[in-house]
Each structure stands twice: as C-alpha cells, then as structure tokens.
C-alpha positions in Angstrom: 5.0 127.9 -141.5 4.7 131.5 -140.7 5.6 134.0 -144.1 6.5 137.6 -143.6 7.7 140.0 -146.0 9.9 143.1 -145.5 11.0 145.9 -147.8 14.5 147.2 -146.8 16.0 151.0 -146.9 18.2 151.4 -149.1 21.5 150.3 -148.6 20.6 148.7 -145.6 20.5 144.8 -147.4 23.7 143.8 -145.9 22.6 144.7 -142.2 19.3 143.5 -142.7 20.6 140.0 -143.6 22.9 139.8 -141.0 19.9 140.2 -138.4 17.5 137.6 -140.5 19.5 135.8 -142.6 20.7 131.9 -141.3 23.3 133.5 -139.0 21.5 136.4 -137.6 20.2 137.4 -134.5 16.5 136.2 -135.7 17.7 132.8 -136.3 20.0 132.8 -132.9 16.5 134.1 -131.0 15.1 131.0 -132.5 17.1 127.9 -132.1 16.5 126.1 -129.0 12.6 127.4 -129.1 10.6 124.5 -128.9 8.7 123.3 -132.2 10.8 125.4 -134.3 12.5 123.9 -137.5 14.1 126.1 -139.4 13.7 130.0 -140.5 14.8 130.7 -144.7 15.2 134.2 -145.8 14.9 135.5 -149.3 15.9 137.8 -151.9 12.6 138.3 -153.7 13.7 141.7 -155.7 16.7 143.0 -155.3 15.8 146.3 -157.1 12.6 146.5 -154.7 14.7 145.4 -151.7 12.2 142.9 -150.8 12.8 139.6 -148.9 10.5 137.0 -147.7 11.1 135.2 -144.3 9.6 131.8 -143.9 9.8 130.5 -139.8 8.8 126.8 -140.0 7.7 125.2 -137.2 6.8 121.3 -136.1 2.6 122.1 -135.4 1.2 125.3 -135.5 0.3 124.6 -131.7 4.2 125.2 -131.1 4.4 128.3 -133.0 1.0 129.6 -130.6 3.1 128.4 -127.6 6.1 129.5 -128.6 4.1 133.4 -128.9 2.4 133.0 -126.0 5.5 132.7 -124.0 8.2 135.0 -125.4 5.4 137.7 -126.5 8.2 140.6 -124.5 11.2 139.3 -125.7 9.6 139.1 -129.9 8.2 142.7 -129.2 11.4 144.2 -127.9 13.3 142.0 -130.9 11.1 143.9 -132.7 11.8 147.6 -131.2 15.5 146.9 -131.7 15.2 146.4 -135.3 12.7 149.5 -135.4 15.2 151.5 -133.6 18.0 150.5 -136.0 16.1 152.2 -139.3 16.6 148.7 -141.5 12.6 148.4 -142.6 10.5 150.5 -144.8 7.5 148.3 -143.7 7.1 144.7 -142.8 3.8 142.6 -143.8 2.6 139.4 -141.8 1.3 137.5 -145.0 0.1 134.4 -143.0 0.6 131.6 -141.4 0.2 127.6 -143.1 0.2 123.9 -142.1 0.5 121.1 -144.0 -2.6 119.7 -145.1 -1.7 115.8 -144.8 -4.8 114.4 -144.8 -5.9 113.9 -148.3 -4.0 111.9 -150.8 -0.2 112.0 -151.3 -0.8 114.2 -154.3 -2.7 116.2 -152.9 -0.9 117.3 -149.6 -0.4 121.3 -149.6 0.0 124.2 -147.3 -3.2 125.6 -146.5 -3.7 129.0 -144.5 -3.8 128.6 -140.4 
C-alpha cells in the first residue's frame, strides 16, 4: 500500500476528486496495471482540504515494477495536475506491506 497526502486550493475539491477519486483519471491510469488492487481517496479535513490517497497493490514487487516501467507516463500525470493549479503540496507518507508472518492477531502493515 502506497499512502500520499495532498492539500487542495481552495475551491478546487470538486476537480481534485474527479482526477483521484474512484472515477478519475488516477484510478483510469491504474486499472489494468499489473499488481494493482484498488486506489481509496479520502476526505481527511474538509476545512484543511486534505485528502489521503491509499494505491494498494498485490506485492510491493508489483508496485516497484509497476514504477519502473511507467516512470514517463506517472511523471507527466504528474505535470498535468501541476499544470492544472489543484495542489497546494503533496506528501509521499510511505509505502506498507502486510506483515503476515506472525500470528493472526498479530498481522499489520509495516513500512516498505
């Protein structure tokens, strides 16, 4: 699972979810990418306009891969949403796995 977490101009929410919410352009650029799952976006504070994105992917191999290969096309994803003035700033703050090798109970996301 890879978490980011953006703070949005103001009155730029609605745009900004219709590029990363389950229907944007974000999620389009990710569906048939192999390994990925799912991406969730969040209202964290609307009076902050700060969301949270969480990608999930299969292994954290796949998510490597999957930058590796499409390192252009995610930079010039990112220079289109630069260009449209949506973000204030944007903050990588990390990537997880699943930590499935203890007990049941004790399985948790643990930074990659």
């Amino acid at each position: 699972m890879v978490v980011r977490e953006f703070q949005v101009r103001e009155g730029r929410e609605r745009e900004f979810e219709e590029v990363y919410g389950v229907l944007g352009g974000w999620s389009e650029f990710l569906a048939k990418k192999q390994g990925h799952v799912k991406s969730e976006l969040r209202c964290e504070s609307k009076a902050d306009r700060r969301y949270r994105l969480w990608d999930f992917w299969l292994s954290h191999s796949d998510f490597e891969r999957f930058r590796d290969e499409f390192q252009a096309d995610l930079a010039e994803f990112g220079r289109k949403v630069e260009e449209q003035g949506l973000l204030e700033k944007e903050i990588l703050l990390g990537s997880f796995y699943l930590d499935e090798s203890g007990p049941e109970d004790e399985a948790g996301f643990v930074p990659a």
